[in-house]
C-alpha positions as a Python dict, from the first residue, in 0.01 Angstrom:
ca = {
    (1, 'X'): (0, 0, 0),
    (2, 'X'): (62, -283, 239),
    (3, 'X'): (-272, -246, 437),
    (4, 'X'): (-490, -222, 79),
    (5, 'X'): (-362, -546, 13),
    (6, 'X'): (-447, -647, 306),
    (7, 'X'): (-776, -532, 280),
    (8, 'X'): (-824, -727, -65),
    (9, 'X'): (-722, -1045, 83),
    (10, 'X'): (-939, -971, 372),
    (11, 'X'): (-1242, -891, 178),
    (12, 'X'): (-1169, -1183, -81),
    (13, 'X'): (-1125, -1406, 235),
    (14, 'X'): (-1489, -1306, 368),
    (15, 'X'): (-1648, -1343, 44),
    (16, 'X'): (-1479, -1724, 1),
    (17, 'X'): (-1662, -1754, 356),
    (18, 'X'): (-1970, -1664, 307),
    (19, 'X'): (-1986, -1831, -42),
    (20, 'X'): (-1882, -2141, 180),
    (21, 'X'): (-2157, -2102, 415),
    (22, 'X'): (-2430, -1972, 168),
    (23, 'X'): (-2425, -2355, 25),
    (24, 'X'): (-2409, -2536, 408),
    (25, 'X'): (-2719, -2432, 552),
    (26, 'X'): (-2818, -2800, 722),
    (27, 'X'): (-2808, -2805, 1040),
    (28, 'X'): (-2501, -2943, 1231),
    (29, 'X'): (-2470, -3113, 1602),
    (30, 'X'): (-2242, -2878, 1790),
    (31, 'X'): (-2113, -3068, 2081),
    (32, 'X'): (-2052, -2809, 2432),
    (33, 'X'): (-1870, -3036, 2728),
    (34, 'X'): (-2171, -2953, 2889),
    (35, 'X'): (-2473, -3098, 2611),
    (36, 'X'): (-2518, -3086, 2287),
    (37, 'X'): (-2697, -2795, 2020),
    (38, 'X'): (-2807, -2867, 1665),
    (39, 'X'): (-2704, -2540, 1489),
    (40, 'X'): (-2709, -2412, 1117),
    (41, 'X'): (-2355, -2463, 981),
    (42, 'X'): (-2376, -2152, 855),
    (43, 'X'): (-2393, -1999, 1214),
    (44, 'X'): (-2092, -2258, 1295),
    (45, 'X'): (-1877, -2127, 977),
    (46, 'X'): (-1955, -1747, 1045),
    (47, 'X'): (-1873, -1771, 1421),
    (48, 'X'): (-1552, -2021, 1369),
    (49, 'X'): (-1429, -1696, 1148),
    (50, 'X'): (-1502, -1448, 1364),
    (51, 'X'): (-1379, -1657, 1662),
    (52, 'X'): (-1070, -1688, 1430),
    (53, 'X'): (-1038, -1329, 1399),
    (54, 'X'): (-1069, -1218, 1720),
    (55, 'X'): (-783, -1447, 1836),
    (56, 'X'): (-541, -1338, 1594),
    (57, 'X'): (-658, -935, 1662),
    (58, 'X'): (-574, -963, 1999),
    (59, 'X'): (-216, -1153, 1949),
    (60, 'X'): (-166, -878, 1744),
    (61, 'X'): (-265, -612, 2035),
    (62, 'X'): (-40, -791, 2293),
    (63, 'X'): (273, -823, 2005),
    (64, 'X'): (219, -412, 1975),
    (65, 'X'): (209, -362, 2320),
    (66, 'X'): (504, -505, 2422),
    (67, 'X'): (729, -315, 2108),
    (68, 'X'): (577, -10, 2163),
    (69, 'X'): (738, -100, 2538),
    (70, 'X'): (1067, -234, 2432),
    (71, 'X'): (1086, 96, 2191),
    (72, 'X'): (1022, 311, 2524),
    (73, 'X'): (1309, 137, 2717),
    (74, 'X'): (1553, 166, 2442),
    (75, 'X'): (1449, 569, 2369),
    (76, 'X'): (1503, 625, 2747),
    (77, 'X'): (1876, 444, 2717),
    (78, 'X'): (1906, 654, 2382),
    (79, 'X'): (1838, 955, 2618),
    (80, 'X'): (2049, 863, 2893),
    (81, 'X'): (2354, 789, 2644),
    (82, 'X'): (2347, 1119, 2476),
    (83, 'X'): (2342, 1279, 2795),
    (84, 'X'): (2646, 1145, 2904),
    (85, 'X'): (2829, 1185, 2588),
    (86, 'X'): (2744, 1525, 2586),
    (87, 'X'): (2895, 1546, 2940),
    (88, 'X'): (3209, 1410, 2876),
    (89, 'X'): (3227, 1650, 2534),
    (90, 'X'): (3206, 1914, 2728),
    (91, 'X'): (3457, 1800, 2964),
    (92, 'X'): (3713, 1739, 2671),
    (93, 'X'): (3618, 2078, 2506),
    (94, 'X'): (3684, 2208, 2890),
    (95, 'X'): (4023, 2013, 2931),
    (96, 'X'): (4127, 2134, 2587),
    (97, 'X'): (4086, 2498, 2687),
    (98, 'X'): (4267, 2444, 3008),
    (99, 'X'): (4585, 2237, 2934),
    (100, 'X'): (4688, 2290, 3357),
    (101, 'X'): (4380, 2141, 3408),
    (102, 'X'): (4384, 1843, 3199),
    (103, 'X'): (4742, 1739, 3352),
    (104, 'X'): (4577, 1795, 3689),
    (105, 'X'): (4255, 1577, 3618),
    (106, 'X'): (4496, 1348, 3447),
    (107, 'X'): (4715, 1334, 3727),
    (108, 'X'): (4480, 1279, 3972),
    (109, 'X'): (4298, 953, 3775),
    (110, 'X'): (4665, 826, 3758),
    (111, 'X'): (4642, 864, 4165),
    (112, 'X'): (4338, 728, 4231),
    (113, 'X'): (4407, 407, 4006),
    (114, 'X'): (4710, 342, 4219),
}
């Protein structure tokens, strides 16, 4: 629903453009650092837009690059987490089984902390 709206405003947005430039069809000094063009202002209009446009598509490219990286890092960390909790669940399942064997790991954490 989001992106059909977004398609409206889009196409509404182009057609307030190109109304715009319809009516501005004198031509317009367009100054370069290097000399100086005398353009249609349509051509000016249209191109600003589409200059426009492309700026903001690619800002939006780099922004989905880098989540779609940050989302990578944090599945990996998801991955590495749930390994090691299902390590140490099968440890306590393993020390529950084996009570000698608890008070023996037990005891020998107590040791190695001393």
């Amino acid at each position: 629903m989001k992106s059909q709206w977004m398609l409206v405003i889009g196409l509404l947005f182009a057609i307030i453009i190109a109304v715009f430039a319809v009516f501005n069809v004198d031509k317009v000094p367009v100054d370069y650092v290097f000399g100086e063009a005398h353009w249609p202002l349509v051509l000016v209009i249209l191109g600003s837009a589409l200059l426009g446009a492309l700026a903001s598509g690619l800002f939006a490219v780099f922004k989905s690059v880098r989540t779609r990286r940050e989302v990578k890092v944090l599945q990996r960390q998801i991955t590495e987490k749930e390994s090691t909790i299902a390590n140490q669940q099968n440890e306590i399942a393993m020390l529950q089984k084996s009570p000698e064997l608890a008070t023996e790991v037990m005891g020998d954490q107590y040791d190695a902390k001393k």
